[in-house]
N, C-alpha and C positions, 0 to 999 in steps of 0.2 A: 475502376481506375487504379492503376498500380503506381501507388508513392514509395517513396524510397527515402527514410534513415539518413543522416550523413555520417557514413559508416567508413567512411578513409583513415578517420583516427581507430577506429577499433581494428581493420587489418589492419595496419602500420602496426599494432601493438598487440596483436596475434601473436604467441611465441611460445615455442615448444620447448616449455620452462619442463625439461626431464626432472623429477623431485628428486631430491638429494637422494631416497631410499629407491625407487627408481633405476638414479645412477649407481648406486652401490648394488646394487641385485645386475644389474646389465653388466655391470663390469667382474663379478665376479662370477658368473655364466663364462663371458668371452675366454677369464684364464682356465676354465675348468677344461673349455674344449680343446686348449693349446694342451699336449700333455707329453711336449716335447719336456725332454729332462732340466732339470734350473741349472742355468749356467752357473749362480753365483751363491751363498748361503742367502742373501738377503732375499733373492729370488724364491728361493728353497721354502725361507720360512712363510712369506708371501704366499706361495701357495697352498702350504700348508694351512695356516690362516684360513682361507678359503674353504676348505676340504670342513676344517673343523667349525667354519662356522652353519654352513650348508646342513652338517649334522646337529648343529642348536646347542655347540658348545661354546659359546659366547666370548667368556672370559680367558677360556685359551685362544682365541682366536683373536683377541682385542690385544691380546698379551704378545702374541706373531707380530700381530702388524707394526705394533709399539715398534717389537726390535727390529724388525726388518725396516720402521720408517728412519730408526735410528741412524741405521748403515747407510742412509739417503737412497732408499729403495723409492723412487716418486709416487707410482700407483698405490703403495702403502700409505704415505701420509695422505694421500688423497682420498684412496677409501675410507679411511682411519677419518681423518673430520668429516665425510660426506655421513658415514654411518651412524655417527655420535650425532650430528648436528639435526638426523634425522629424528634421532629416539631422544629431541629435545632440550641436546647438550648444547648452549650458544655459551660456553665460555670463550674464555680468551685461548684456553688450549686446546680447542677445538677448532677454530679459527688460526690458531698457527698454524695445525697441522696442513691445512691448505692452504695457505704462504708457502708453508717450505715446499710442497708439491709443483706448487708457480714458481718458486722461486728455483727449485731444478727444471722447469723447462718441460712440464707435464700440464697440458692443456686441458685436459679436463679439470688439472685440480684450480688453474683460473678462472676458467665460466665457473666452475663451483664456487668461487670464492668473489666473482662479480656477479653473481646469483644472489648474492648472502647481502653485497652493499647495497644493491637492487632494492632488496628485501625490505632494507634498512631508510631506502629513499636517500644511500649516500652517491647522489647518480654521478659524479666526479670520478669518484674515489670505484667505481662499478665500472665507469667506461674504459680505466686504465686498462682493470684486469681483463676485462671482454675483450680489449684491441688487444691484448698480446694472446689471451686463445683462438684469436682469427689468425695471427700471426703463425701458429703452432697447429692452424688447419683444422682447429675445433670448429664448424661454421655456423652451429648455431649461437657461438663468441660473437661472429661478423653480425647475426640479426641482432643480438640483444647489444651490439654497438653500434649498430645504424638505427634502432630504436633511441638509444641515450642520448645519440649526437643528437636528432632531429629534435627530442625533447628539451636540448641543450640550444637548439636555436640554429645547428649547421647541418643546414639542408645539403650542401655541397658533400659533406665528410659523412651522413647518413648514407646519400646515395652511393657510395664508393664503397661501404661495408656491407651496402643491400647489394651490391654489385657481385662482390665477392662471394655473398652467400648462395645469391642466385645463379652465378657462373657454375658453381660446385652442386647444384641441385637442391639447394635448401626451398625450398615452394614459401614459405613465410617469406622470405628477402622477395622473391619475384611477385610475390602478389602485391609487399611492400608499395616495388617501384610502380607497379602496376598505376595503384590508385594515387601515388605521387606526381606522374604524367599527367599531359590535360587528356581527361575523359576523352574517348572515340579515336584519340589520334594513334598513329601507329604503332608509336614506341610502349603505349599503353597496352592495346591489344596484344600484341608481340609480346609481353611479361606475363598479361592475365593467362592468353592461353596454354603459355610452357606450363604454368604452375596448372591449372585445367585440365591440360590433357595428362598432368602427373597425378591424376585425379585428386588437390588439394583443390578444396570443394569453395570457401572463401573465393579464388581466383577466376570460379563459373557464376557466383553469385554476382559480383560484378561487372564479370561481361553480359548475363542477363540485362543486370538493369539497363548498361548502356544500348542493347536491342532494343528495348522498350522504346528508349527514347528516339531510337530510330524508326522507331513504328514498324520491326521485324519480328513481327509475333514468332514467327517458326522457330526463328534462331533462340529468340529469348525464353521459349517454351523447352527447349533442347537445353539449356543452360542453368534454369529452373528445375528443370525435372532432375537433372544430373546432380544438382548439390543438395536437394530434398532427398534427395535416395542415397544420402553418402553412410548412413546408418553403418558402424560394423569397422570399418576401414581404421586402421592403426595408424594411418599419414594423418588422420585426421584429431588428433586424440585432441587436440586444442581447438576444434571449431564450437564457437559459440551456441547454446542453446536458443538465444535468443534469433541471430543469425540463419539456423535451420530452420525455424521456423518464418523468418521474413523470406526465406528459400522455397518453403510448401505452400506459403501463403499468394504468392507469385502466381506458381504453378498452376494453382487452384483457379486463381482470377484468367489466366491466360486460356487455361482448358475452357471455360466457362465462355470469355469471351469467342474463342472458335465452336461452340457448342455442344461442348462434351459437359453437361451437366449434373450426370451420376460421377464421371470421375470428379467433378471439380468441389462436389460436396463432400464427400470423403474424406477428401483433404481438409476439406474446414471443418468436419465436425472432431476428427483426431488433432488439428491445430488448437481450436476451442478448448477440446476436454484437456489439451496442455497448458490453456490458461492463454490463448493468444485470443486477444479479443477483438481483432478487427474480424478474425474468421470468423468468430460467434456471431458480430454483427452481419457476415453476410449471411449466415443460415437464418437467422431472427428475418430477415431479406426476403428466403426463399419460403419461410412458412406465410407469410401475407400474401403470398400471389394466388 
């Protein structure tokens, strides 16, 4: 018999937290490939910065950004406390430096710096800056403020930011709303499967279960098997270990119950040796028969 988790607070709060160093290595990739000329000195030194940090000369390159953040170059002060704050530095001018990135109107440097309240459990003071990087089109800003609202008690103003993330392809916002609907109904379906068929593996796991409860083995066996196998895939760099595994464990009971009993053991002895113990218990099952 396949039970199910109340697993609607953990997608809700699924979130494709990029790490500071992460966002600082992705964003300095992206300007490497522009290698159009710099319009401006601050830009200049900005990517010079770049250049020289890529080659592991640090302190000239920490020294670019400075100036270049100085001229109110935005990507500079934003890399500038994303980098520092990464190798440990939580002062206060580390943290300015992504104020002033928000405070010109550079989205990444506010999800960086509602990232950091986040962190900090200053969930208020984290929703500001998230609503203005959804504002500035950063959209993993709109998830992590449709997480804070909901946390915050406003289911109406959650779903508006999961809306937003969702419209723009964010797969966390749609799986969000997914399990925020009532179970089976359409508006529900309709959210799991966009983020599904975007192969964001959370959004099959729970159309799985709701097959079950339909008593659609086929489908819930298709939806199972699809997010047990999401292994490897970069959309998914946030899907829970735990969750994959209540994914193969599925899989395993469903094969089992249609009669496929080599495959279904498989899966529970690799679920097992991962430490899932209901699967042990079904093999501990299959050795008394």
């Amino acid at each position: 018999m396949i039970t199910t988790r109340n697993m609607n607070t953990e997608i809700i709060n699924l979130f494709l937290f990029f790490s500071f160093l992460q966002f600082s290595t992705s964003l300095i990739a992206e300007t490497e490939i522009k290698e159009e000329k710099a319009a401006t000195i601050e830009e200049f030194e900005f990517k010079k910065a770049n250049t020289e940090y890529s080659k592991g000369n640090k302190i000239e390159a920490f020294q670019l950004y400075k100036s270049s953040c100085e001229k109110n170059f935005a990507k500079a002060c934003g890399l500038l406390g994303s980098l520092e704050y990464s190798q440990g530095q939580r002062n206060e001018e580390t943290i300015n430096y992504l104020k002033k990135a928000c405070q010109l109107n550079y989205g990444l440097g506010c999800f960086s710096l509602a990232a950091y309240y986040s962190d900090k459990n200053e969930s208020t003071k984290s929703l500001t800056e998230a609503a203005k990087s959804c504002n500035l089109k950063v959209y993993q800003g709109c998830h992590l403020a449709g997480v804070l609202s909901k946390k915050l008690g406003n289911e109406s103003e959650s779903k508006k930011f999961f809306n937003i993330g969702c419209d723009n392809n964010y797969m966390n916002s749609c799986s969000a709303l997914g399990v925020m609907e009532k179970e089976g109904s359409e508006k529900s379906t309709s959210y799991l499967n966009k983020a599904c068929n975007s192969n964001f593996y959370p959004g099959c796991l729970m159309l799985a279960y709701s097959e079950v409860k339909l008593n659609r083995k086929a489908e819930a066996l298709k939806f199972f098997k699809k997010s047990c196998e999401h292994v490897g895939n970069p959309i998914n760099a946030d899907f829970n270990s735990e969750m994959e595994k209540d994914a193969c464990h599925g899989y395993a009971l469903i094969e089992l119950e249609l009669g496929n009993p080599k495959i279904a053991y498989a899966i529970f002895e690799k679920n097992c040796n991962a430490g899932y113990s209901e699967s042990c218990s079904e093999l501990k099952k299959s050795l008394k028969k």
